[in-house]
C-alpha positions as CSV (number, residue, x, y, z in Angstrom):
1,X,111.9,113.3,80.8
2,X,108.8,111.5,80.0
3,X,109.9,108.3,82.2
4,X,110.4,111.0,85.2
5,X,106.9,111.6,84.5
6,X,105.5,108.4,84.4
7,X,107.8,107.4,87.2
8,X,107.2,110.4,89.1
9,X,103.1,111.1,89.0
10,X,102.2,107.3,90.6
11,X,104.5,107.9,93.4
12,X,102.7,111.5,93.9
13,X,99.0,110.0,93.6
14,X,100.3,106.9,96.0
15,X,101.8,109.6,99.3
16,X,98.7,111.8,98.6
17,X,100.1,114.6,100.6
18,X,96.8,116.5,100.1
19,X,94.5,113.8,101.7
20,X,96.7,113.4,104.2
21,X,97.0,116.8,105.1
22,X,93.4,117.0,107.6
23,X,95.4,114.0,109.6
24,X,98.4,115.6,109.7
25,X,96.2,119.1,110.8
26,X,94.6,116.7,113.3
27,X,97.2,115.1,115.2
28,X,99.1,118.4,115.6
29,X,96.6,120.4,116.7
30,X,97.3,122.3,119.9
31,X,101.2,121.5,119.9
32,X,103.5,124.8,119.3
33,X,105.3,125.2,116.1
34,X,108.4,124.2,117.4
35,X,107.6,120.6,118.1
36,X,105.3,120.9,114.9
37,X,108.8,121.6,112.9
38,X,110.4,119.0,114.7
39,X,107.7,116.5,114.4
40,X,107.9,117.3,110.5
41,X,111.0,116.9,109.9
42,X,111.1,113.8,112.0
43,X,108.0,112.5,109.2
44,X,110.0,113.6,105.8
45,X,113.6,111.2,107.4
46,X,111.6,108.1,108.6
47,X,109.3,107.8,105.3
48,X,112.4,108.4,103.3
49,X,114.3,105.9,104.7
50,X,111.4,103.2,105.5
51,X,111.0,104.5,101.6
52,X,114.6,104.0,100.2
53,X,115.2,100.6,102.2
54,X,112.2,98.7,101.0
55,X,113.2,99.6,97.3
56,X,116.6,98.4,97.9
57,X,115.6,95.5,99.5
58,X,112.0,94.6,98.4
59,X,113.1,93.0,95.0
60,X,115.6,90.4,96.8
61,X,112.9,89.8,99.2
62,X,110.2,88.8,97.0
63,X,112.9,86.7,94.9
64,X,113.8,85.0,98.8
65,X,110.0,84.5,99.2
66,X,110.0,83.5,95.5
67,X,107.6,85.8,94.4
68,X,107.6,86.6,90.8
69,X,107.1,90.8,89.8
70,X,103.8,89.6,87.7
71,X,102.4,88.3,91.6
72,X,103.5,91.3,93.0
73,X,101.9,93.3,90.4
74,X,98.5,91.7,91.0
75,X,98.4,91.0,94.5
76,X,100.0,95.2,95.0
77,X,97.4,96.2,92.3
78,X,94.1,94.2,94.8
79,X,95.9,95.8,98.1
80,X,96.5,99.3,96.4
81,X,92.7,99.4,94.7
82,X,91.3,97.9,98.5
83,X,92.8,101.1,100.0
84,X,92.0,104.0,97.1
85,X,88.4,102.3,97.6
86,X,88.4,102.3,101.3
87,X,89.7,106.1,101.0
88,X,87.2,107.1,98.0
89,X,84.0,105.8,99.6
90,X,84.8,106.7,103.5
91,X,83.8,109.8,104.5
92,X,86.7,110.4,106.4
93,X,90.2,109.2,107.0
94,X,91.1,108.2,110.7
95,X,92.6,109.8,112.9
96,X,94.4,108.3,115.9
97,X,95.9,109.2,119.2
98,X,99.9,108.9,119.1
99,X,102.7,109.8,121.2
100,X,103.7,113.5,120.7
101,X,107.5,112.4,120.8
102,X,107.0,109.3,118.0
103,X,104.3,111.2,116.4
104,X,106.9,111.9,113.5
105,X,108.2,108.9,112.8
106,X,104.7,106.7,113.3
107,X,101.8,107.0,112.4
108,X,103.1,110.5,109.9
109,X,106.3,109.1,108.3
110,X,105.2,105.3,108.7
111,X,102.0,104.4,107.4
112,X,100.8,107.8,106.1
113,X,103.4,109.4,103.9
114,X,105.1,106.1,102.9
115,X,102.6,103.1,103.3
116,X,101.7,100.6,101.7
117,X,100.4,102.4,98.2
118,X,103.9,104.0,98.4
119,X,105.9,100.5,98.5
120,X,103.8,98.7,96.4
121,X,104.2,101.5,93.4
122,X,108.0,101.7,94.2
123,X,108.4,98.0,93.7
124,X,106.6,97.8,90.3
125,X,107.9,101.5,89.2
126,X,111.8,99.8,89.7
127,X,111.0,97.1,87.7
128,X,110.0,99.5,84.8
129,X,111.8,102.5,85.3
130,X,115.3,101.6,86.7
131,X,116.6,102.5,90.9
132,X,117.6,105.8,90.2
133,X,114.1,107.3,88.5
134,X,112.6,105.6,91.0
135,X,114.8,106.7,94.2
136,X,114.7,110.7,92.8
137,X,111.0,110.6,92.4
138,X,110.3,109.0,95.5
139,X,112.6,111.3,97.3
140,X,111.1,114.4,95.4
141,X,107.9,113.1,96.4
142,X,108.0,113.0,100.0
143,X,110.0,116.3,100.2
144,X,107.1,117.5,98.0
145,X,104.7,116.3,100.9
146,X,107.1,117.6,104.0
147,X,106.5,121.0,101.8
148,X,102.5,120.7,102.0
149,X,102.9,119.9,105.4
150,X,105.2,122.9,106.6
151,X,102.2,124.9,104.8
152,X,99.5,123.1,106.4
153,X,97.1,125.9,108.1
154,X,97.8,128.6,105.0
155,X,96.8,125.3,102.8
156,X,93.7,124.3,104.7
157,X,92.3,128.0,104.6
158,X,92.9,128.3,101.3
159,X,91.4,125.3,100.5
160,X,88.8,124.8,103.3
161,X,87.6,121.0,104.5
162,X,85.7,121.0,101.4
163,X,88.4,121.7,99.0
164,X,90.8,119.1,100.6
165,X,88.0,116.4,100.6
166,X,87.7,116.7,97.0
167,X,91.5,116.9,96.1
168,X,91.4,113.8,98.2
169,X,89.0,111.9,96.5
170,X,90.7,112.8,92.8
171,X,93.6,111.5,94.2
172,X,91.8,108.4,95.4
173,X,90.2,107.7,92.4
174,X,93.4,108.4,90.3
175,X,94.9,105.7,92.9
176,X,92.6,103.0,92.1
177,X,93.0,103.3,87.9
178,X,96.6,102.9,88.4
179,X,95.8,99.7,90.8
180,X,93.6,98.5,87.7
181,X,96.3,99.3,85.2
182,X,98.8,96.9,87.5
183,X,96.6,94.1,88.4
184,X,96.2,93.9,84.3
185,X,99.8,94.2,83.6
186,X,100.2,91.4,85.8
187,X,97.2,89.2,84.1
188,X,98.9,90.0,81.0
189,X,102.2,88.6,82.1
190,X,101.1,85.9,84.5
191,X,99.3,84.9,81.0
192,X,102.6,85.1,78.7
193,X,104.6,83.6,81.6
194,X,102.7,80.6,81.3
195,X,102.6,80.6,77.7
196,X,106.0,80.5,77.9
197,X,106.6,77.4,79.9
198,X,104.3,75.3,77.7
């Protein structure tokens, strides 16, 4: 149960359904529910496959590229801290005009629920944690966030723009402390590695 846990919160903190939620409140605002169903459902199936594929096939493609896990770890743990940093110290998150009838799969499913963060803590969380911890988690994760989503307006009044900011930001900051726990995991064995081959 505890290697759920440690499996399961990084994955949460790296889709960060709650600071994605204004975008999400943004770029479906003024469409009907229907299409607002569809277009959800649409986000939870392409960042759950985009999600499964790359931790099927992201190990055997840095081993192709001959990338070692302790480069991954570092290079994941700069790209992951660059983006919690980015998200922390911006005021707000961007917003862009999409399609209506791809608005599901990009930019909702593909960057925002499963993104960079999301494959980059997937990677390193297989390596520590086994495929199937890190499959269920990441599956329970984005249902988690189609969930928040279906919620949306009850979750935003509830919360108001202030509230979600500063869930947001938590989540952010949470974000880059796990990007500073992998870069040094990665020092640490990048160090033994070489150690190693003396």
């Amino acid at each position: 149960m505890k290697d759920f846990w440690l499996c399961f919160v990084p994955l949460f903190v790296s889709v960060d359904a709650i600071g994605v939620l204004p975008m999400f409140l943004g770029l479906t605002e003024g469409i009907e529910k229907g299409p607002v169903r569809r277009i959800l459902i649409q986000s939870v199936l392409t960042a759950m496959f985009v999600a499964l594929v790359f931790l099927v096939g992201g190990t055997a493609l840095l081993r192709l590229l001959g990338i070692s896990i302790a480069d991954f770890m570092v290079a994941g743990g700069i790209m992951i801290f660059v983006i919690a940093m980015s998200d922390l110290v911006s005021a707000e998150k961007r917003q862009r005009k999409v399609d209506k009838d791809s608005l599901g799969a990009v930019p909702l499913g593909v960057p925002l629920i499963a993104g960079p963060a999301v494959f980059t803590t997937s990677i390193l969380l297989l390596n520590s944690y086994g495929a199937f911890m890190t499959a269920v988690s990441l599956v329970l994760n984005i249902l988690i966030a189609g969930g928040i989503f279906s919620f949306a307006p009850q979750i935003n009044s509830l919360l108001g723009k202030t509230g979600s900011k500063i869930i947001s930001k938590i989540a952010s900051l949470l974000l880059t402390a796990i990007a500073i726990m992998m870069i040094r995991r990665g020092i640490f064995l990048l160090i033994a590695q070489f150690i190693q081959g003396l």
